[in-house]
Residue, then its C-alpha position, 0 to 999 in steps of 0.5 A: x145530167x146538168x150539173x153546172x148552168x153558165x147564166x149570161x145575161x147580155x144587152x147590145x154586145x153581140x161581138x163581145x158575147x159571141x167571144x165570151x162564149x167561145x172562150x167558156x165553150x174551150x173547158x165547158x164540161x160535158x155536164x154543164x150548159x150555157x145560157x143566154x139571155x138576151x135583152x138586146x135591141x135585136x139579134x146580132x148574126x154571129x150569135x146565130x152561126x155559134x148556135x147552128x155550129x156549136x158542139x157543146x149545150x147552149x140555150x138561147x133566149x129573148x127576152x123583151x123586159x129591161x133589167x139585169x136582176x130580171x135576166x138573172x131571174x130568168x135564166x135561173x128558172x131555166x138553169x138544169x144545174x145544181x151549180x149556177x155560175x153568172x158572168x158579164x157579156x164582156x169578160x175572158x174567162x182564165x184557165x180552169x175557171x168553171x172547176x175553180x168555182x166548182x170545187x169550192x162547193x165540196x164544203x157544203x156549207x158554201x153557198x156562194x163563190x166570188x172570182x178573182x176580177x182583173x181589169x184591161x188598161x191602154x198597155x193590155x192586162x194589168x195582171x194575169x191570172x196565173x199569179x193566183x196562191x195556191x189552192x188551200x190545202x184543207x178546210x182547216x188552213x182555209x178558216x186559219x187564213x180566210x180573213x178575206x185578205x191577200x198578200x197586200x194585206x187589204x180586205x176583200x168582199x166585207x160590207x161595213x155594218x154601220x154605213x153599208x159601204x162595201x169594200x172590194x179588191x176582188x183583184x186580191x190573191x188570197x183564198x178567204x170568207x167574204x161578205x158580198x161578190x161582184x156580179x161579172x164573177x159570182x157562183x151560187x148553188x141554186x138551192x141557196x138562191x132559191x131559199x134567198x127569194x131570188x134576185x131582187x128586180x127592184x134594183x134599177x138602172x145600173x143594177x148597182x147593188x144588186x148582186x150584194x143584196x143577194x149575198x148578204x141573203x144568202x148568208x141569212x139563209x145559213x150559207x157562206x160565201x168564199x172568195x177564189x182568186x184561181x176563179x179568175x177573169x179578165x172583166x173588159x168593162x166595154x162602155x157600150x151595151x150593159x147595163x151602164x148609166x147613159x149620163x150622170x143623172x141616170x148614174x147617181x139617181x140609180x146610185x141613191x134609190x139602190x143604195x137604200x133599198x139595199x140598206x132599209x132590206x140588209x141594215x139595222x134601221x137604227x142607224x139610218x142617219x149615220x148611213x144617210x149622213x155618210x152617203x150625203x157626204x159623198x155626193x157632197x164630194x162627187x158634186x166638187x169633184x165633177x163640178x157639178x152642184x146637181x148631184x146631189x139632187x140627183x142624189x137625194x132624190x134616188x135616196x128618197x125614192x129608194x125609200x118609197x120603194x123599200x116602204x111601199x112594198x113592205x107595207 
């Protein structure tokens, strides 16, 4: 029996993945599996020697379609665990991080988990995963304090109704309810994915919103999601490989037309101008920033085509 699936979709990192799945494969219960989907431009040979020598379960598959929300697709259709576990090619997974994500799925009414996320800088790791709060006690003192808050006292995971913005901090300590994860970290009970309509393989380029959309369909479907310092990684964020924008044209192009396919599915239409005014105030800001006046068309146009998008498959 397979009860937890370990899904990494990977694109042109070989070297990092290789070191990704070494590290999982050191707690890697004997009922889970890890699979490998594979959207690189070949097949890098280090991979090959894991897979002859490798002594826990692995799945390897390549596939030929671009896109992150397809390779997600993909290996869940594949996945034998009741739990689906998503991480990035390019992260060092803590100590205990499968069985943190785990035990948050006693409660039944979990449907999602998000992990604590910890960035590199030039001087090594910013934090380390061992500062985590305890785990709470009971379900009681988790709905006392799951505010979605840590010890510095900002919200982590909430999605603001009136304009869509996200807030993140998923570096934050403390145990709480959230809206939304990010997608280098995230858990899921398959079932809730199922019921949700799987990922959305509209959101393009970058991806950019797509691990969002889902959440807030999952919680439309009757489940919650809850965020799990102790199921913590270090994200390396490699700037080769991925799915990262190749210029800043490609970047806020894919930046507007996710943007609104993700409002026009998850928002109220109603207040459809304050979300495009609040989002062409940031462009106006990105463009001065950079100094570069062509943002904002860039910008607009993903809009536009964001929703063409929304419009054209909901008609």
């Amino acid at each position: 029996m397979i009860r937890t699936s370990i899904i990494i979709p990977t694109y042109n990192r070989g070297k990092l993945l290789c070191d990704t799945i070494s590290h999982l494969a050191e707690s890697l219960p004997a009922d889970a599996e890890i699979i490998v989907v594979d959207q690189s431009d070949g097949v890098y040979p280090g991979l090959m020697e894991i897979m002859k020598n490798h002594r826990f379960r692995l799945r390897y598959y390549k596939i030929f379609i671009k896109g992150l929300p397809h390779a997600r697709n993909y290996g869940l259709e594949r996945a034998l665990g009741e739990i689906v576990i998503f991480c990035d090619d390019d992260v060092i997974p803590g100590n205990g991080f499968i069985e943190n994500h785990l035990r948050n799925y006693h409660d039944k009414e979990i449907g999602g988990v998000g992990g604590r996320i910890l960035l590199t800088g030039k001087d090594g790791l910013i934090n380390q995963p061992s500062t985590c709060r305890r785990f709470p006690a009971n379900e009681t003192e988790l709905k006392e304090n799951g505010d979605g808050k840590s010890h510095r006292n900002v919200a982590v995971g909430r999605a603001r109704w009136w304009d869509a913005h996200l807030t993140d901090n998923f570096d934050a300590t403390a145990r709480g309810y959230i809206d939304h994860v990010q997608g280098c970290n995230m858990s899921f009970r398959k079932e809730a994915i199922m019921k949700a309509g799987r990922f959305d393989e509209r959101f393009g380029g970058s991806a950019h919103l797509e691990e969002a959309d889902m959440c807030l369909r999952v919680r439309k479907a009757g489940y919650r999601l809850v965020f799990d310092p102790d199921a913590a990684l270090v994200h390396l964020k490699d700037n080769k490989g991925g799915c990262r924008a190749e210029n800043y044209q490609q970047w806020f192009y894919w930046y507007g037309h996710n943007g609104m396919l993700f409002f026009l599915k998850n928002f109220n239409h109603r207040i459809l101008p304050v979300f495009i005014a609040s989002q062409f105030l940031r462009l106006i800001l990105s463009a001065c920033k950079r100094r570069n006046p062509l943002i904002v068309f860039w910008g607009i146009r993903g809009y536009w085509k964001g929703f063409k998008t929304y419009k054209a498959d909901s008609a």
